[in-house]
FITOR-113019 format. One record per atom (N, C-alpha, C): residue number from 1; atom name; x, y, z. Coordinates in steps of 0.02 Angstrom, whole numbers, padded with zeros to 5 digits. Example, Ala and Ser with C-alpha at 12.3 -4.5 7.8 and 13.67 -1.06 7.14 Angstrom:
2
- 1, N, 00660, -00284, 00390 $
- 1, CA, 00615, -00225, 00390 $
- 1, C, 00660, -00165, 00390 $
- 2, N, 00642, -00112, 00354 $
- 2, CA, 00684, -00053, 00357 $
- 2, C, 00645, 00002, 00394 $
***
This chain:
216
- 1, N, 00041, -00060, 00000 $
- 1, CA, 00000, 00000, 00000 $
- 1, C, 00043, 00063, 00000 $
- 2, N, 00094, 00059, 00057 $
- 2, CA, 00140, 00111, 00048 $
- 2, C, 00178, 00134, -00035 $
- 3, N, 00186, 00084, -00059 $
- 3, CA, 00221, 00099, -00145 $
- 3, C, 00161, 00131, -00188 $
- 4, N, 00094, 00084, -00156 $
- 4, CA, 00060, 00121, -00204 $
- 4, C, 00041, 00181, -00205 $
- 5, N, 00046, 00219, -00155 $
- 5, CA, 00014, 00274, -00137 $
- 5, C, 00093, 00316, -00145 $
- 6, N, 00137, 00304, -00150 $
- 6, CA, 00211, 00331, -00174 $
- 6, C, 00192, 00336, -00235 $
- 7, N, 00159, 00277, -00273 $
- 7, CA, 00172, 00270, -00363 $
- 7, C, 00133, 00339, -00386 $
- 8, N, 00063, 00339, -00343 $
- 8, CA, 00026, 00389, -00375 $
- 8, C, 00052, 00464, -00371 $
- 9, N, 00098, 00488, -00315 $
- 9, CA, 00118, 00532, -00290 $
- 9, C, 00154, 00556, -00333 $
- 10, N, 00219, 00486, -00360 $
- 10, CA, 00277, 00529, -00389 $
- 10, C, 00238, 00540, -00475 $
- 11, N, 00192, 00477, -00484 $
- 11, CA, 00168, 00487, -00559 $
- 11, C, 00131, 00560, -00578 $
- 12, N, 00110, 00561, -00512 $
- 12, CA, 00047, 00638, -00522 $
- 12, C, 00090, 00714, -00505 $
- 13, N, 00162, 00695, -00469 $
- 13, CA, 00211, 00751, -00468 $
- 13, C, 00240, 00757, -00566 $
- 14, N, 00247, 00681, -00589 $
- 14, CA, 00301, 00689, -00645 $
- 14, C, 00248, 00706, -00715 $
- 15, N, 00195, 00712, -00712 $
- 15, CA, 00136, 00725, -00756 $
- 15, C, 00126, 00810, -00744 $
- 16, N, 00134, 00818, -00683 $
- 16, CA, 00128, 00897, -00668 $
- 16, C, 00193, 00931, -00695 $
- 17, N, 00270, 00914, -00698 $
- 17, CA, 00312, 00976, -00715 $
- 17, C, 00293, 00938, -00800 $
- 18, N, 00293, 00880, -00814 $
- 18, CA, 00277, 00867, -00906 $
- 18, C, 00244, 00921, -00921 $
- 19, N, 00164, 00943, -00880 $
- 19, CA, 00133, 00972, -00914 $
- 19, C, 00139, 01057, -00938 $
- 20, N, 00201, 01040, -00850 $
- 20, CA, 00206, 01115, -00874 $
- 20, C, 00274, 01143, -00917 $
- 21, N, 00329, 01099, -00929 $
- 21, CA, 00391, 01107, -00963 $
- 21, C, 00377, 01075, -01036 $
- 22, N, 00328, 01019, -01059 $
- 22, CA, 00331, 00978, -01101 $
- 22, C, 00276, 00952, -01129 $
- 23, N, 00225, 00991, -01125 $
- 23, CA, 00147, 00976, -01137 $
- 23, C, 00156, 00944, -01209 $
- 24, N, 00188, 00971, -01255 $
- 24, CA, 00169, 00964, -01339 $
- 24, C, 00172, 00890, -01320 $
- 25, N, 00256, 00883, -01301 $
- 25, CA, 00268, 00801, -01302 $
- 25, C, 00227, 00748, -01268 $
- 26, N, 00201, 00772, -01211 $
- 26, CA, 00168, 00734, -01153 $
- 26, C, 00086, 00712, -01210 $
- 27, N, 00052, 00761, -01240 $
- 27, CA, 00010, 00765, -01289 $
- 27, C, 00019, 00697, -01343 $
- 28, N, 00098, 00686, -01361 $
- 28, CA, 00117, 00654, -01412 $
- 28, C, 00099, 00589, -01395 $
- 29, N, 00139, 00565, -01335 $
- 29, CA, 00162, 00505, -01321 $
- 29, C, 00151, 00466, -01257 $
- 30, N, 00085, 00519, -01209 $
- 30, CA, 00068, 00492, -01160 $
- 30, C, -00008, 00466, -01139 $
- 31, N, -00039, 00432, -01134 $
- 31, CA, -00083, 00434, -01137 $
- 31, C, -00090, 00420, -01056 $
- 32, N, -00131, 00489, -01028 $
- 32, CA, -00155, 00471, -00954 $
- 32, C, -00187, 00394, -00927 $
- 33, N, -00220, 00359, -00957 $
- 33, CA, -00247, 00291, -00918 $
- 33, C, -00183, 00258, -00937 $
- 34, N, -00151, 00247, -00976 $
- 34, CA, -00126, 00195, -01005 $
- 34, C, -00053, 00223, -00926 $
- 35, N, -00026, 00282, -00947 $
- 35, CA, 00010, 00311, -00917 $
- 35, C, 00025, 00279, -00833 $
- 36, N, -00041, 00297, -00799 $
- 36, CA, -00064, 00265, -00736 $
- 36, C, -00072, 00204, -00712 $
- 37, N, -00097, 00148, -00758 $
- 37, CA, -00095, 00111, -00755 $
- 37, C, -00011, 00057, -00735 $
- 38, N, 00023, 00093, -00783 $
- 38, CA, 00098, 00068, -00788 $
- 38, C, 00147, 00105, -00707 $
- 39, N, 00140, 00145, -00700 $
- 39, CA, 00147, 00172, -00636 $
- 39, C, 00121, 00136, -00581 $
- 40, N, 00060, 00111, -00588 $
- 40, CA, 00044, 00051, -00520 $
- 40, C, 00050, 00006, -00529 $
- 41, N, 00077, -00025, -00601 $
- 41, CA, 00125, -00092, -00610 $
- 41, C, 00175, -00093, -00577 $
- 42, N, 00230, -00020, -00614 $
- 42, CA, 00288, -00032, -00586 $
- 42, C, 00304, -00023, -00517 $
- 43, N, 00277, 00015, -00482 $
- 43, CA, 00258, 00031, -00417 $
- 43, C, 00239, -00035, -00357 $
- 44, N, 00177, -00036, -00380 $
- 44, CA, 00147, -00086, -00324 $
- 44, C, 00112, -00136, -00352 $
- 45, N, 00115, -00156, -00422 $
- 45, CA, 00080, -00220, -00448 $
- 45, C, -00002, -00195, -00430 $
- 46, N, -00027, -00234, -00457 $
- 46, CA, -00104, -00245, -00455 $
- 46, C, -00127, -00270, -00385 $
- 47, N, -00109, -00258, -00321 $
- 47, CA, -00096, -00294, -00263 $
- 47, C, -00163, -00326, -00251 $
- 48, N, -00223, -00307, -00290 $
- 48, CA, -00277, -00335, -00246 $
- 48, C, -00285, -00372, -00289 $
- 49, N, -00242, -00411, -00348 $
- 49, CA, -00279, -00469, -00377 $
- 49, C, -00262, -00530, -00338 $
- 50, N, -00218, -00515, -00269 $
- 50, CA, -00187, -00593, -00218 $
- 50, C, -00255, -00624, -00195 $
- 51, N, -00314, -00584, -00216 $
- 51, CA, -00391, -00599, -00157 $
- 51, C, -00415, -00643, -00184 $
- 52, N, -00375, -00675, -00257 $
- 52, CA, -00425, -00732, -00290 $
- 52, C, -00408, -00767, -00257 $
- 53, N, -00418, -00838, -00284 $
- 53, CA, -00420, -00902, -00266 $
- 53, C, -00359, -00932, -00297 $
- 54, N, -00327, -00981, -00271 $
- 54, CA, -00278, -00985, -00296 $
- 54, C, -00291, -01051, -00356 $
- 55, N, -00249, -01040, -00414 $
- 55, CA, -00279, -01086, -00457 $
- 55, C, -00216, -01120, -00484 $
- 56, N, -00227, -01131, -00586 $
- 56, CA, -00173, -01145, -00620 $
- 56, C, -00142, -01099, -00648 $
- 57, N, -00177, -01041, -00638 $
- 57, CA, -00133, -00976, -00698 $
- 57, C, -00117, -00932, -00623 $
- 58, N, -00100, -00968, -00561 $
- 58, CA, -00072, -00913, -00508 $
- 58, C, -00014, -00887, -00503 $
- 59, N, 00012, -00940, -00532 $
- 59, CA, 00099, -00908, -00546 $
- 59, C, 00103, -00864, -00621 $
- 60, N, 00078, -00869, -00656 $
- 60, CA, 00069, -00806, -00706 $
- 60, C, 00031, -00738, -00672 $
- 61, N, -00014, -00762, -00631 $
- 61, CA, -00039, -00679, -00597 $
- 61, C, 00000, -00670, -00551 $
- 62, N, 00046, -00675, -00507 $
- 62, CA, 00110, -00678, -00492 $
- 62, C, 00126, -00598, -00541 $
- 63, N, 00173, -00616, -00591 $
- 63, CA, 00189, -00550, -00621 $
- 63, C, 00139, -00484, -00643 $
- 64, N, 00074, -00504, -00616 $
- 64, CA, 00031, -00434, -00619 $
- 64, C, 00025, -00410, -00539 $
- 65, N, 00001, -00459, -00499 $
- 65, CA, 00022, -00411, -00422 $
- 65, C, 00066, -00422, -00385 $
- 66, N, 00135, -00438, -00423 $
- 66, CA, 00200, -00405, -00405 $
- 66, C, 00220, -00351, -00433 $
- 67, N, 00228, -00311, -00408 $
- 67, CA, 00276, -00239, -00444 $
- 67, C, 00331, -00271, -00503 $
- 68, N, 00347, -00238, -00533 $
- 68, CA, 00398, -00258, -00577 $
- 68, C, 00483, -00265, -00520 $
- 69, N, 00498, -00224, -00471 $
- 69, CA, 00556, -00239, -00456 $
- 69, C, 00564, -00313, -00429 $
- 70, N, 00479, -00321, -00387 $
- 70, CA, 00488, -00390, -00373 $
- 70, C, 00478, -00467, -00396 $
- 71, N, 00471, -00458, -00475 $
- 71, CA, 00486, -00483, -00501 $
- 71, C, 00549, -00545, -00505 $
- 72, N, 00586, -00546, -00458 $
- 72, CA, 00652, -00591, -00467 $
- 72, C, 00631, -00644, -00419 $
- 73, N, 00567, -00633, -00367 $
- 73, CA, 00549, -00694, -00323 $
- 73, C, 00525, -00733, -00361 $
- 74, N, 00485, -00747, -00385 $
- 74, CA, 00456, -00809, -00443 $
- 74, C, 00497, -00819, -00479 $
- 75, N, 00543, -00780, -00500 $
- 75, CA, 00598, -00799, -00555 $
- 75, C, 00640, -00845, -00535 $
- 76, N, 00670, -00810, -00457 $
- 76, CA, 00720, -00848, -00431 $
- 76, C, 00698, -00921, -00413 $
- 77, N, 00622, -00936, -00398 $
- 77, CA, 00612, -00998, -00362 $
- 77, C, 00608, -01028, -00427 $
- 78, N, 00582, -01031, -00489 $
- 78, CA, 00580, -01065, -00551 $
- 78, C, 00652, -01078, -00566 $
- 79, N, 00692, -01021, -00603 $
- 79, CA, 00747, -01035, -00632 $
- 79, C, 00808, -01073, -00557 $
- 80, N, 00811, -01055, -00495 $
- 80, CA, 00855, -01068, -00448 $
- 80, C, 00921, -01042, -00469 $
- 81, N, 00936, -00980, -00511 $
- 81, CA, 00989, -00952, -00509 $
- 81, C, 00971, -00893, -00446 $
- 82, N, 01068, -00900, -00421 $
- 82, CA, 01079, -00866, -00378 $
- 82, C, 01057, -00780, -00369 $
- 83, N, 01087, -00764, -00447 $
- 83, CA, 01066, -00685, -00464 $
- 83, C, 01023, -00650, -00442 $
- 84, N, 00959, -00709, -00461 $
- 84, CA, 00891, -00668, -00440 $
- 84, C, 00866, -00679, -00386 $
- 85, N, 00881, -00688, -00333 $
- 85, CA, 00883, -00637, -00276 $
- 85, C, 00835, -00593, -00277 $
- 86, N, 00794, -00597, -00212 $
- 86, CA, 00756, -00548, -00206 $
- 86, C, 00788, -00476, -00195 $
- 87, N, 00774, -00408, -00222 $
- 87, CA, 00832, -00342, -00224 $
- 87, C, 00882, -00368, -00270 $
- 88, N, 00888, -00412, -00334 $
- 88, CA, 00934, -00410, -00371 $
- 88, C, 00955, -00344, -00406 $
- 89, N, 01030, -00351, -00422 $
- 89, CA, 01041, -00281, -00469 $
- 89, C, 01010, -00292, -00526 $
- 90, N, 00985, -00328, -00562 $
- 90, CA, 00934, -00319, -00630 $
- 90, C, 00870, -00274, -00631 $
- 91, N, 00832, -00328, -00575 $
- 91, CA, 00770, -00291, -00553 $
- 91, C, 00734, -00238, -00505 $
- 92, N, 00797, -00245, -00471 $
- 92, CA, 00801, -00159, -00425 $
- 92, C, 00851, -00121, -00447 $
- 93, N, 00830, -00089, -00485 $
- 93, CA, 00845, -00053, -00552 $
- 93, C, 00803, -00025, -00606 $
- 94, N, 00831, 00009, -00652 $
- 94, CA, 00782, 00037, -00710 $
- 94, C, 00818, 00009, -00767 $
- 95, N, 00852, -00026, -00768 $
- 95, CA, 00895, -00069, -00814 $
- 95, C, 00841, -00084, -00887 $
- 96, N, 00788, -00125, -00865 $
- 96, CA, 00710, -00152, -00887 $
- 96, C, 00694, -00081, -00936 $
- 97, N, 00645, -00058, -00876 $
- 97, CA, 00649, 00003, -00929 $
- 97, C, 00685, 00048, -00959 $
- 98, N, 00719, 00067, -00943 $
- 98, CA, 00763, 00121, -00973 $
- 98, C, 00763, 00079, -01043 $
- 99, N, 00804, 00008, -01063 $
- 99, CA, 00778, -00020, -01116 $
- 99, C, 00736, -00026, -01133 $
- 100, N, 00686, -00032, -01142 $
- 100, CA, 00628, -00017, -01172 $
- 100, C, 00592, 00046, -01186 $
- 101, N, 00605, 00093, -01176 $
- 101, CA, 00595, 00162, -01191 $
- 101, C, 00656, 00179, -01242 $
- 102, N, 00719, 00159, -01238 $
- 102, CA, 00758, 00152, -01290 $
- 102, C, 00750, 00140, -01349 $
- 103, N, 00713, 00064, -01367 $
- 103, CA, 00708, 00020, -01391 $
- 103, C, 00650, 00058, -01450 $
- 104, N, 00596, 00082, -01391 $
- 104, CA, 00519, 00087, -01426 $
- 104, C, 00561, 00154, -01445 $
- 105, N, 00586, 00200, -01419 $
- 105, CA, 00605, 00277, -01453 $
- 105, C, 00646, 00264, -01525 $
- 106, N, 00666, 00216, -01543 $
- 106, CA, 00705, 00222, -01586 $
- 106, C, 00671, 00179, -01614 $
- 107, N, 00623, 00125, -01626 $
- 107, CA, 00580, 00118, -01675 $
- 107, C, 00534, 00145, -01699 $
- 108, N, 00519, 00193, -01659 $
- 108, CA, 00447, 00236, -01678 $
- 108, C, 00477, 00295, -01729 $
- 109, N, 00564, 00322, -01701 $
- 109, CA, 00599, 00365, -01754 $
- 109, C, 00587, 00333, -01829 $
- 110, N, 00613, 00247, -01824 $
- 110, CA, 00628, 00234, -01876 $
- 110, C, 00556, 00225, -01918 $
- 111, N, 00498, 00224, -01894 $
- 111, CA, 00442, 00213, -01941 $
- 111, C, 00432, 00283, -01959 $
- 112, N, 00455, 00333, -01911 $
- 112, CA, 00438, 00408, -01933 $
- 112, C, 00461, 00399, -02011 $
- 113, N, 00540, 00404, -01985 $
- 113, CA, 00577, 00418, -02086 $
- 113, C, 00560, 00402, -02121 $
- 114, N, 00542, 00312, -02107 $
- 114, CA, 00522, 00273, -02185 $
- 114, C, 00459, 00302, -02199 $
- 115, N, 00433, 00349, -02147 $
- 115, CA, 00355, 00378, -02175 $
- 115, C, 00320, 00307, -02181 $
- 116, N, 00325, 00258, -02120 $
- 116, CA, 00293, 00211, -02113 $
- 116, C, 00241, 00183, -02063 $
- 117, N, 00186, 00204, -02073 $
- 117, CA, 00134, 00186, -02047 $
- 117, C, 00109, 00115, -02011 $
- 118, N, 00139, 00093, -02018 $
- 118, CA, 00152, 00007, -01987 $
- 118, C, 00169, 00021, -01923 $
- 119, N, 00115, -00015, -01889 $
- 119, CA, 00131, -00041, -01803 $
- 119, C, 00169, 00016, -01793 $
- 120, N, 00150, 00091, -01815 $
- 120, CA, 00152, 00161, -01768 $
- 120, C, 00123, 00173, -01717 $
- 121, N, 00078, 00135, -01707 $
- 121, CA, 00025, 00161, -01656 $
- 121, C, 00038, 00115, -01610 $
- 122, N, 00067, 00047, -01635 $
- 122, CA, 00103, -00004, -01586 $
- 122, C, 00138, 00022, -01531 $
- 123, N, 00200, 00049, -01589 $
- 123, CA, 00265, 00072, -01556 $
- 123, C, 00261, 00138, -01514 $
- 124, N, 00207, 00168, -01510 $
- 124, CA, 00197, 00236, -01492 $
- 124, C, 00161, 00216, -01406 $
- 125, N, 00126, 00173, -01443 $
- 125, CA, 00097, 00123, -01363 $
- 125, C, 00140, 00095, -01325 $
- 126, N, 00191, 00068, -01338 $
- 126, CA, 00257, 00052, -01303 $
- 126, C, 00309, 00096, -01283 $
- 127, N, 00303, 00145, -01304 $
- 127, CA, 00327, 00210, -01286 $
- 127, C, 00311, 00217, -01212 $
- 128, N, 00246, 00236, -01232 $
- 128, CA, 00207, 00248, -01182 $
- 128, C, 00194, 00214, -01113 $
- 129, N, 00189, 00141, -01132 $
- 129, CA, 00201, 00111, -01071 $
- 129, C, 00258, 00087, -01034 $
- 130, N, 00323, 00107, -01085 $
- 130, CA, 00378, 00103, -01035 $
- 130, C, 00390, 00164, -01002 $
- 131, N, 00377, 00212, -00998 $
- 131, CA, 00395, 00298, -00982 $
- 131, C, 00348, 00266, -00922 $
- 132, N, 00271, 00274, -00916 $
- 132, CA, 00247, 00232, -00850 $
- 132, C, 00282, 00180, -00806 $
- 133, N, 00293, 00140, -00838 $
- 133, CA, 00347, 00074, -00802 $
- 133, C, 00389, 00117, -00786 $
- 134, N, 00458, 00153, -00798 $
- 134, CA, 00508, 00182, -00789 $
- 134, C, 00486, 00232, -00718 $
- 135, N, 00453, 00271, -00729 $
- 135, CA, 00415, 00327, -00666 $
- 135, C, 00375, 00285, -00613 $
- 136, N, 00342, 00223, -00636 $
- 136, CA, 00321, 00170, -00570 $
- 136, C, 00380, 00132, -00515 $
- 137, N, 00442, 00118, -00573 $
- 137, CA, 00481, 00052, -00523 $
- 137, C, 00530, 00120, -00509 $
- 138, N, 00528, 00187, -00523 $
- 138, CA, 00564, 00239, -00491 $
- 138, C, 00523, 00250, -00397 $
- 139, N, 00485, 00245, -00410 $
- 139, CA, 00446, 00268, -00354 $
- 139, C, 00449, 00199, -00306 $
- 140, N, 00449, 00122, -00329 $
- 140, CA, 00457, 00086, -00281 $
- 140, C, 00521, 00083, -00257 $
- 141, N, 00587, 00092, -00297 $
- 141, CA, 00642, 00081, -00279 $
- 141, C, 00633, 00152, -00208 $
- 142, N, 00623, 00205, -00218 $
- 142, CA, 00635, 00250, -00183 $
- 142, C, 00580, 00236, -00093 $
- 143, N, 00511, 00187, -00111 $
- 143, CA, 00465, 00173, -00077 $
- 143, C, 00495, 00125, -00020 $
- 144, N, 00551, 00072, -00083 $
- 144, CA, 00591, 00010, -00032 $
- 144, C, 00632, 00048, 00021 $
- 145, N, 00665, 00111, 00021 $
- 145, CA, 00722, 00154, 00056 $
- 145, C, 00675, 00181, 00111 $
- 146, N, 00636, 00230, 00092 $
- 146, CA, 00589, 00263, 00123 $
- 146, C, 00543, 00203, 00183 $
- 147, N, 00538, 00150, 00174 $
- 147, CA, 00482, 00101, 00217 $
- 147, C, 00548, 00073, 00260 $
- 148, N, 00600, 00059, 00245 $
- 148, CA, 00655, 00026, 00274 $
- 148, C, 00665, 00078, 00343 $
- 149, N, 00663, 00145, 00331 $
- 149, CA, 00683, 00203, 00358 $
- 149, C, 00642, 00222, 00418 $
- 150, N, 00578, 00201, 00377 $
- 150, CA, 00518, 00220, 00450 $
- 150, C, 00525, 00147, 00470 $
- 151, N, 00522, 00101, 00462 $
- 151, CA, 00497, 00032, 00508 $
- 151, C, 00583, 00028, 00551 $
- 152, N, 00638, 00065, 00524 $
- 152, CA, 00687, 00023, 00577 $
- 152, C, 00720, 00103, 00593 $
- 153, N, 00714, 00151, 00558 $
- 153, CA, 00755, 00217, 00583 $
- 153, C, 00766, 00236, 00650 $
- 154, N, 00722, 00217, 00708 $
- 154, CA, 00713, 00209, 00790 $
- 154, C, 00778, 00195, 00796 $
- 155, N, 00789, 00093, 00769 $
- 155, CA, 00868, 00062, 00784 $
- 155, C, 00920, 00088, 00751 $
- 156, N, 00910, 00121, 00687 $
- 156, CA, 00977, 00141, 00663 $
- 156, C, 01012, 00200, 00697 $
- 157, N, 00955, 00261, 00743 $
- 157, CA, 00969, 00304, 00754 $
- 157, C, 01002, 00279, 00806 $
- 158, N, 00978, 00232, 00845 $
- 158, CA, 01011, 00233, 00917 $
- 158, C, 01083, 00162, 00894 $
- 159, N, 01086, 00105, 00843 $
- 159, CA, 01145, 00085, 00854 $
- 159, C, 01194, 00131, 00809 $
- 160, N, 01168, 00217, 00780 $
- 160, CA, 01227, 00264, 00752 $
- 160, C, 01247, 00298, 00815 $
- 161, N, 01221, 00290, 00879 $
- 161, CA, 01238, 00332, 00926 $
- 161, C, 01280, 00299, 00966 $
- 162, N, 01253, 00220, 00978 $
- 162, CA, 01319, 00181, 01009 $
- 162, C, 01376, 00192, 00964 $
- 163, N, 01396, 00198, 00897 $
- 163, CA, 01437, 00155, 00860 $
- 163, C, 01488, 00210, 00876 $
- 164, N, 01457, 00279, 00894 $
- 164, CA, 01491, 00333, 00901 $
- 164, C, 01559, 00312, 00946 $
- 165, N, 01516, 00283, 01012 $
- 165, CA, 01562, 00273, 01072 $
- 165, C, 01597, 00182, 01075 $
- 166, N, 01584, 00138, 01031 $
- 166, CA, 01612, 00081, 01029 $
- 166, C, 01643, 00076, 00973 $
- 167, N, 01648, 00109, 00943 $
- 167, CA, 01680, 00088, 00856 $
- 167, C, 01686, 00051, 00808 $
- 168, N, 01597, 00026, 00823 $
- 168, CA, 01562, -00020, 00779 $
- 168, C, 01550, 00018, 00718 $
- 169, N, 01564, 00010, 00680 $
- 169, CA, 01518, 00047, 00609 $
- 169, C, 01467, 00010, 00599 $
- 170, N, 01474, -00029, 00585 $
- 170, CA, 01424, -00074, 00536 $
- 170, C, 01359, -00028, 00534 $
- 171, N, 01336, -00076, 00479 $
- 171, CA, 01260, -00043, 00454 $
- 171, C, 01212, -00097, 00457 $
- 172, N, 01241, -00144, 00508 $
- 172, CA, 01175, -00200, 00478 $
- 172, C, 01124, -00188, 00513 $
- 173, N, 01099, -00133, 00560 $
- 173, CA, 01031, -00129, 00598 $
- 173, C, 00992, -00091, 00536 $
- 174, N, 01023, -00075, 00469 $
- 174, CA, 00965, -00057, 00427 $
- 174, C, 00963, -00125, 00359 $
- 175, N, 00921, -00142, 00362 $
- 175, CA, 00906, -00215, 00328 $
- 175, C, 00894, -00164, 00274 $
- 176, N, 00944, -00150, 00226 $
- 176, CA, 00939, -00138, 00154 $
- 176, C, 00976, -00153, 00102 $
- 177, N, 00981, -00185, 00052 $
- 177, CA, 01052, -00213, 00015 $
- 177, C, 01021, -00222, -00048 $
- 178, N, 01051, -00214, -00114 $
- 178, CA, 01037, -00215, -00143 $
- 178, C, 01080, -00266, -00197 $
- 179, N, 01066, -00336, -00214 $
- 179, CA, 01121, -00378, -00229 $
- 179, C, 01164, -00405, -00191 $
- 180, N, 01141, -00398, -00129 $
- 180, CA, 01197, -00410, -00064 $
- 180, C, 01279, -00358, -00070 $
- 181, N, 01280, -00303, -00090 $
- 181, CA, 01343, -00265, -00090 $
- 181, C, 01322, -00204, -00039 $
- 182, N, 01293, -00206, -00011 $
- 182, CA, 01308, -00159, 00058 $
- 182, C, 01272, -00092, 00036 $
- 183, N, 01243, -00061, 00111 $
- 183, CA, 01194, -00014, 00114 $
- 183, C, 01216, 00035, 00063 $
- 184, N, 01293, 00051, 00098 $
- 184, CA, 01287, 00119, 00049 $
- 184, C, 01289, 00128, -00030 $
- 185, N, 01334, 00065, -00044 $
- 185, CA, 01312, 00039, -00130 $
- 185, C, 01258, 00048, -00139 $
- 186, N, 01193, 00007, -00088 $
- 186, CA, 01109, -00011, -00108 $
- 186, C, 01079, 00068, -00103 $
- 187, N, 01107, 00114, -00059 $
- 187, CA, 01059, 00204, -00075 $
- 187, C, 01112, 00212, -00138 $
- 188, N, 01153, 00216, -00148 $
- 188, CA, 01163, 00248, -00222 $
- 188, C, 01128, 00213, -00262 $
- 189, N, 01143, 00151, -00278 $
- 189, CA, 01125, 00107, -00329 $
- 189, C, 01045, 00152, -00344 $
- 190, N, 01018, 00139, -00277 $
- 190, CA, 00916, 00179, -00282 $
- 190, C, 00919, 00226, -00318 $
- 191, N, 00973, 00304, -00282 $
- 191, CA, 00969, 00367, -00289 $
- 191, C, 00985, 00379, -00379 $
- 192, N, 01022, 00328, -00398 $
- 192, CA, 01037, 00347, -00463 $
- 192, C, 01000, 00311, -00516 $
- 193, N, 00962, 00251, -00508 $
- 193, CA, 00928, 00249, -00548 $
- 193, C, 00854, 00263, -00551 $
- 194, N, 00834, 00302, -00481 $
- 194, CA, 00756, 00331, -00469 $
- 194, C, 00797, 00373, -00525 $
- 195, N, 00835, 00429, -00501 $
- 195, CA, 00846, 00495, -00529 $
- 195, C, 00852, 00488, -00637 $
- 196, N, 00884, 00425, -00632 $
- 196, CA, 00890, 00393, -00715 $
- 196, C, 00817, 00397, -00737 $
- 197, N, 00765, 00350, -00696 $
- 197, CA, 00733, 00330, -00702 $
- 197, C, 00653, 00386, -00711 $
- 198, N, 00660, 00432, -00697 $
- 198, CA, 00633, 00471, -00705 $
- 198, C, 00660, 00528, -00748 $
- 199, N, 00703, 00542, -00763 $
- 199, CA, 00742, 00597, -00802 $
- 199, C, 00736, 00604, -00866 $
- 200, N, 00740, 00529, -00884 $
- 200, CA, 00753, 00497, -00970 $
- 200, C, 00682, 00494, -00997 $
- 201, N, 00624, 00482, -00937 $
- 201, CA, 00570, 00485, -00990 $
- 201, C, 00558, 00561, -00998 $
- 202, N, 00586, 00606, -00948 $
- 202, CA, 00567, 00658, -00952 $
- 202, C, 00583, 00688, -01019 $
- 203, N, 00657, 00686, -01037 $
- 203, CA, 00690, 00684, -01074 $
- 203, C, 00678, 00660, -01140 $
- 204, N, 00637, 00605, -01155 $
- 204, CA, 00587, 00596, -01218 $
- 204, C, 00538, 00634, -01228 $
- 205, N, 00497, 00647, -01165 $
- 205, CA, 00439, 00691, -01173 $
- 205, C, 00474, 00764, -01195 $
- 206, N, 00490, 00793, -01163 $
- 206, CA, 00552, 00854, -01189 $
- 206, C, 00565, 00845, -01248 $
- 207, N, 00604, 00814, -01280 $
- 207, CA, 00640, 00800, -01354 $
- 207, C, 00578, 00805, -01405 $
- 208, N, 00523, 00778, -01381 $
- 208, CA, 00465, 00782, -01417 $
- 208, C, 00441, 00839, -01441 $
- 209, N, 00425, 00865, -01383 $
- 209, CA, 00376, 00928, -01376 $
- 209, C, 00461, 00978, -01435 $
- 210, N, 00527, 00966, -01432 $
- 210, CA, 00557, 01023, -01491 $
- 210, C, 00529, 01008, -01533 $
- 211, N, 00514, 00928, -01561 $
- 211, CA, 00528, 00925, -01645 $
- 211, C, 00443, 00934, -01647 $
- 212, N, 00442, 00944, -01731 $
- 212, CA, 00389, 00958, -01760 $
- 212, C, 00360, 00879, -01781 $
- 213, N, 00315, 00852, -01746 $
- 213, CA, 00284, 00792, -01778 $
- 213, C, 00200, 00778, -01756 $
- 214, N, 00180, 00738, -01787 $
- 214, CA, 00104, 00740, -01807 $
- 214, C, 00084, 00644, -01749 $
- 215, N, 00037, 00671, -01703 $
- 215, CA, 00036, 00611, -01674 $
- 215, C, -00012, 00582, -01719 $
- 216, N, 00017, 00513, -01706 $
- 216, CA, 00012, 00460, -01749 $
- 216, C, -00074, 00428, -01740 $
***
């Protein structure tokens, strides 16, 4: 609940400066439901579809009310590679999207040139729903830091106050890691790909709204 109510926050903050730095583009390539929708994917999954019943297609609904970062638990118990790890560096990350906003930006260029009308409206839709994905699993990565902070910040504050006078450093009274390489790796690792992760779609929407083009 906490991610989701983060997802809507940061989606309805990053729709507000679009509209006001980047409207043409936001016009082009975003479509508000579709937009939202992908934001409480990447965010917090569909969380209330766990209320069914459990069946044969439960491990496929699995990847709709899991968020996309958490994604690597079903992965990891199927495949049994080590990698995926729950907090892997793949999927706590924008790795995912950021490719795919790549991917769809530069096919949708390339149907522009050929002046090709083919699966434009495809590629324009995939646009679209990775810029959502990208601004959703921004907001959970930042939601995982933020929930870690209130449920244990009490103990970190007080074993940073012993460590003062025993000359413990450690960090393990904050249960956060990302790939297992240590807290302060796991806040950068967050800080830089929320900040990626939100920037670059901005940054399409922007690029948009210069050039002169005709939505599709």
């Amino acid at each position: 609940m906490f991610q989701f109510l983060l997802g809507l926050t940061v989606g309805w903050a990053f729709w507000g400066v679009c509209e006001r730095y980047a409207r043409r583009g936001l016009l082009l390539h975003v479509n508000p439901i579709t937009f939202i929708l992908m934001v409480i994917w990447g965010s917090s999954g569909f969380f209330l579809l766990r209320i069914f019943p459990q069946n044969e297609f439960s491990s496929l609904l699995q990847f709709l009310y899991l968020p996309v970062p958490d994604w690597d638990i079903p992965l990891s118990v199927w495949t049994g590679w080590d990698f995926l790890i729950h907090r892997s560096l793949l999927f706590s990350s924008n790795i995912l999207p950021i490719a795919c906003i790549g991917l769809s930006w530069l096919l949708l260029n390339f149907s522009r040139q050929r002046s090709s009308s083919t699966g434009l409206r495809v590629k324009s839709l995939l646009l679209n729903m990775a810029i959502g994905l990208s601004v959703g699993v921004s907001a959970h990565l930042l939601g995982d830091v933020l929930l870690n902070l209130i449920l244990n910040g009490k103990d970190l504050i007080l074993f940073r106050l012993n460590s003062i006078f025993s000359g413990n450093y450690s960090y393990r009274s904050f249960n956060f890691e990302i790939g297992n390489r240590g807290v302060i790796f796991s806040l950068v690792w967050v800080g830089l790909n929320s900040f990626i992760g939100i920037m670059a779609p901005f940054a399409i929407i922007l690029l948009a709204s210069a050039h002169k083009q005709v939505k599709p």
